[in-house]
N, C-alpha and C positions, 0 to 999 in steps of 0.2 A: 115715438115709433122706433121699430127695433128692427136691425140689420133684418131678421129673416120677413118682418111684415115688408118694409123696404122692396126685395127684391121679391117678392110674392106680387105684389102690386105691377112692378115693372113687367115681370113676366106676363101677365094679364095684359099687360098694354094700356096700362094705368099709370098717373101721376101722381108719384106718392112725394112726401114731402119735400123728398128732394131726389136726385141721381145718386144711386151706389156706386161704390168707388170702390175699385182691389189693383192698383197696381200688382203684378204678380212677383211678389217678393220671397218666393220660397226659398230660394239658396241664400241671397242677402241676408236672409235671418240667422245666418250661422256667427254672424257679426254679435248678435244681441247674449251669445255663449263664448265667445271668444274660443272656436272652434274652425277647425279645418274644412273646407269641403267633402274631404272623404270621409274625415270623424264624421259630419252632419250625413253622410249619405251613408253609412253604415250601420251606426247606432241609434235605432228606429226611436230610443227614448227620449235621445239630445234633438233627434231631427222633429219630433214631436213638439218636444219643450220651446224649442226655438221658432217653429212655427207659430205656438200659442201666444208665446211673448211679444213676436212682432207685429201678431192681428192687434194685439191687446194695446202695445204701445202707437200705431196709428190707426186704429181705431176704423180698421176696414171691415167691410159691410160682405164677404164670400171669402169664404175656406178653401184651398184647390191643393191635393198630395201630391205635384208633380216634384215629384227629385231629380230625378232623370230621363232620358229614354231608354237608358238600358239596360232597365229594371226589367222588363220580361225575357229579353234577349239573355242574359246573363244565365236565366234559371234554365236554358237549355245547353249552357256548356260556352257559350261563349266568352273568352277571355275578355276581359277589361281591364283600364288603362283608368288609374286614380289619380287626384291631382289635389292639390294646396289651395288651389284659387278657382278652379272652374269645375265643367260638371263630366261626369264619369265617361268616357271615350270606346268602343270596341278597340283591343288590336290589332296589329296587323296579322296577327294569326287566327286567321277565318276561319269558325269551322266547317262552315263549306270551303273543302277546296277547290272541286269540280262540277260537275252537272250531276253527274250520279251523286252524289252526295247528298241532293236534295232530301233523298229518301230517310236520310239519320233523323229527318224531323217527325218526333212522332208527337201526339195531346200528351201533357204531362198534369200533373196535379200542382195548381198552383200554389192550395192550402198547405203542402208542403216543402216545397222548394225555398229555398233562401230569401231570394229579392220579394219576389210578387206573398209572399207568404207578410213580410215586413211592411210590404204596401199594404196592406188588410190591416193588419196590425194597427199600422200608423192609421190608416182610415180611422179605425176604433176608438184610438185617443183621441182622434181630432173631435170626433161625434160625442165621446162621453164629454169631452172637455168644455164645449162650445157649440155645438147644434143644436141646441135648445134655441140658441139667440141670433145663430148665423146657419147658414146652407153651407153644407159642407157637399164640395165635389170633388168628386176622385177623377182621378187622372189614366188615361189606357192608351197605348201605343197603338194605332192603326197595325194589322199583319203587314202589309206592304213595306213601311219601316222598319219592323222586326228580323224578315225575312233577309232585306236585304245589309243588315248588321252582321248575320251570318254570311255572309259573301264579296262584301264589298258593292259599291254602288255600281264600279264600270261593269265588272264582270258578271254583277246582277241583270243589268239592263240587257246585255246580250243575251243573258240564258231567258230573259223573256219572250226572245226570239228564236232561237237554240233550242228552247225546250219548252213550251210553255207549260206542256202535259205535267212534266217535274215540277214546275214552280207552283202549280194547284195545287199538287197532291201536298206541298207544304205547306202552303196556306190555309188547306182546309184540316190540318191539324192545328196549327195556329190558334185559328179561328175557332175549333171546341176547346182548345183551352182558354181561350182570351172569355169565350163564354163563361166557364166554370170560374173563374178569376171573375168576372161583372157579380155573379150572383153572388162568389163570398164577398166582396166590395158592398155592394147592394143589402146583403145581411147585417150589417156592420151599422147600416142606420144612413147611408149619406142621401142626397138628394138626389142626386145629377151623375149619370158617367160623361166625359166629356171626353171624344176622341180625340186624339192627332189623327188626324189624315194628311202628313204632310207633304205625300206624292198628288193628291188631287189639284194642283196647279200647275201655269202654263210654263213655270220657269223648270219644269222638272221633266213633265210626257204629257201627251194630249188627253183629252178628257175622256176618246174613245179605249183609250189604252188605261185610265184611268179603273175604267166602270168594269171593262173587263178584269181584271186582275184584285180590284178593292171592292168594287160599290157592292158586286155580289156579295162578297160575305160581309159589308158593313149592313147590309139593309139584312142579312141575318140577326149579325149583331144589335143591331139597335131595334128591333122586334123582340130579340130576345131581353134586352132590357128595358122597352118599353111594358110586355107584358109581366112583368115583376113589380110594375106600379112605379118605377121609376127614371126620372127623366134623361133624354139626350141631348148634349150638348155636344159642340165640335169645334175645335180650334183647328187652326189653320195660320199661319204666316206665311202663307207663301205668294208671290205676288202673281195678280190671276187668277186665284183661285176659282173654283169652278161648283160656285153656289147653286146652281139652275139642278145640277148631276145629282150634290149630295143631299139636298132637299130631296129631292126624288126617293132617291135609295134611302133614307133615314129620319126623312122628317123632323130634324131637332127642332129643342124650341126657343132655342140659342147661338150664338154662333161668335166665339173670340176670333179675332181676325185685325190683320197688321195692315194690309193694299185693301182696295176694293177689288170687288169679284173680276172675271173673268167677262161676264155679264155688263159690266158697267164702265162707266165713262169717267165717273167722279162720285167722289161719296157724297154729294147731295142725290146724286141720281141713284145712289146705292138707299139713301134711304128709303128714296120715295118707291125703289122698287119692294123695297125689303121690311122695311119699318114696322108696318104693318102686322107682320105673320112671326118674325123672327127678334127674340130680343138681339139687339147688337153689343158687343161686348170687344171694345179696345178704346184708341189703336195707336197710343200712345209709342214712338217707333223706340226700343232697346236701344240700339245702337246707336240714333240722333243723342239721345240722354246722355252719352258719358260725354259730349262736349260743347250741349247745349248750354246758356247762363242759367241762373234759374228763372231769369224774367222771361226769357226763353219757351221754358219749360209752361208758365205762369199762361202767355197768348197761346200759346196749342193749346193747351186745355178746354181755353175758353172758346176757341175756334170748335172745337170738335164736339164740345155740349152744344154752343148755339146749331150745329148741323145735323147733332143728333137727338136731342133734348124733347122736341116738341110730343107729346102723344104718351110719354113714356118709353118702355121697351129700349130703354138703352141703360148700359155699365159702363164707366168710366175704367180704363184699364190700360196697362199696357198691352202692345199688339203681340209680346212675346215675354219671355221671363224678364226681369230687371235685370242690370249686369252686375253679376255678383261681385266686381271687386267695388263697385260704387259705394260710396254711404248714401245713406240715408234723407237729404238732406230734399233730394231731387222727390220722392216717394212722399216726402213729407207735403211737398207741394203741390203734387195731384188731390191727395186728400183732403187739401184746404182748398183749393177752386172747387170741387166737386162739393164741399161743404157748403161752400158761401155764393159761388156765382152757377153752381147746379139747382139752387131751391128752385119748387116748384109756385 
């Protein structure tokens, strides 16, 4: 059985020979070129190649283009901050400065713009490379995150009170181009778009201020990518999050995720509420990993399949990107529990 029968099964809510496993090692791979993080987030070829090399050399079962998140952000003017070890930063010169300013956001074409035009790109190798044998999913920043890269998070949060009327009118440009960006993604052959939603949790604003400001144009968005024949996925790391909402608004048929919902008590209760209707995809913690042993690493593993394991409908994953100055070593070890103590 091959990665894409694998997770075709899972998504059914099927046991297939065993649990898929992706730790999310996109940046980490820049290790396997002995490469920079801004070489790897710039040069769609090297960040392609290096992606390929590292499914290839641990032998993981899903493809995901996340580089960064400020890939869409960038392609409307916003200045960014590049780095040797980690991943590409807004800086402190916003292009929003003020509340008026919202209005500079207008739909742009992402087929041509710099970043988001690279992301297509990069979708395309990964699809010609490897989607034959693996699901390749692209990766798209939630508006709500994008918006607020332009402005800063404090001074965002206030103008959502300040102005709300302004912070629509920017979102809903956004949000036709975040569309026009799904369908060339979508063209390119992948499976899956898979949002960040990363403001839909309780560590961030309530779930009423949520829905108001995102779920509207996600439940656009993910209509608009569902009627393209193609699926919705949704990460989240945020702790809290607020699964009941973006079910609602989006209906994925997936969900990466670091805590349990907002909804839940514990992730057995996360399963039993969720298991069912939603594949689950983590949730391996990033940040526990850079000082966990690997025996460590070895008991969560096996803790988190015997909780998610039964029925199907689960991926083995971490709950957020791996940490890029890590090796390898930790990533190697998810993929051998998920291999050996994941069979079905």
């Amino acid at each position: 059985m091959n990665s894409r029968e694998r997770v075709k099964l899972t998504l059914q809510h099927k046991e297939a020979d065993r649990i898929p496993v992706y730790p999310i090692v996109n940046s980490v791979s820049r290790q396997m070129l002995g490469i920079s993080y801004e070489e790897w987030t710039k040069d769609v070829n090297l960040c392609a190649e290096a992606i390929i090399k590292i499914t290839d050399e641990l032998d993981l079962d899903v493809i995901t283009s996340l580089v960064d998140l400020s890939v869409e952000a960038a392609d409307w003017g916003q200045e960014l901050l590049y780095f040797e070890d980690k991943a590409a930063c807004p800086s402190s010169n916003k292009l929003i400065k003020s509340i008026d300013d919202y209005e500079k956001i207008k739909r742009i074409n992402p087929r041509e713009t710099k970043r988001m035009s690279q992301h297509i790109e990069l979708c395309r190798k990964l699809v010609e490379a490897r989607g034959k044998d693996k699901p390749i999913i692209a990766f798209v920043f939630a508006p709500l995150g994008i918006a607020s890269m332009f402005r800063g998070v404090e001074n965002f949060f206030m103008d959502l009170f300040d102005g709300p009327e302004k912070v629509h009118a920017c979102l809903r440009e956004i949000t036709e181009t975040l569309k026009e960006l799904c369908t060339a993604l979508i063209e390119t052959g992948v499976d899956a778009i898979m949002f960040d939603t990363l403001y839909a949790s309780q560590t961030i604003m309530s779930e009423e201020m949520w829905d108001e400001f995102e779920g509207i144009y996600m439940e656009e968005l993910a209509d608009h990518v569902n009627k393209q024949g193609c699926m919705v996925m949704i990460h989240n790391c945020g702790k809290g999050s607020y699964f009941d909402a973006q079910i609602k608004r989006m209906n994925p048929i997936a969900f990466s995720f670091l805590h349990y919902p907002a909804e839940c008590s514990s992730y057995k209760e996360m399963k039993e509420k969720y298991g069912d209707r939603l594949t689950l995809i983590g949730h391996v913690d990033p940040g526990w990993l850079s000082s966990a042993s690997i025996e460590d690493v070895e008991e969560e593993c096996k803790k988190e399949i015997d909780t998610f394991k039964g029925g199907g409908g689960f991926i083995l994953a971490t709950g957020c990107e791996y940490p890029a100055p890590l090796n390898l070593e930790k990533a190697k070890m998810i993929v051998k529990v998920a291999k050996e103590y994941g069979k079905y």
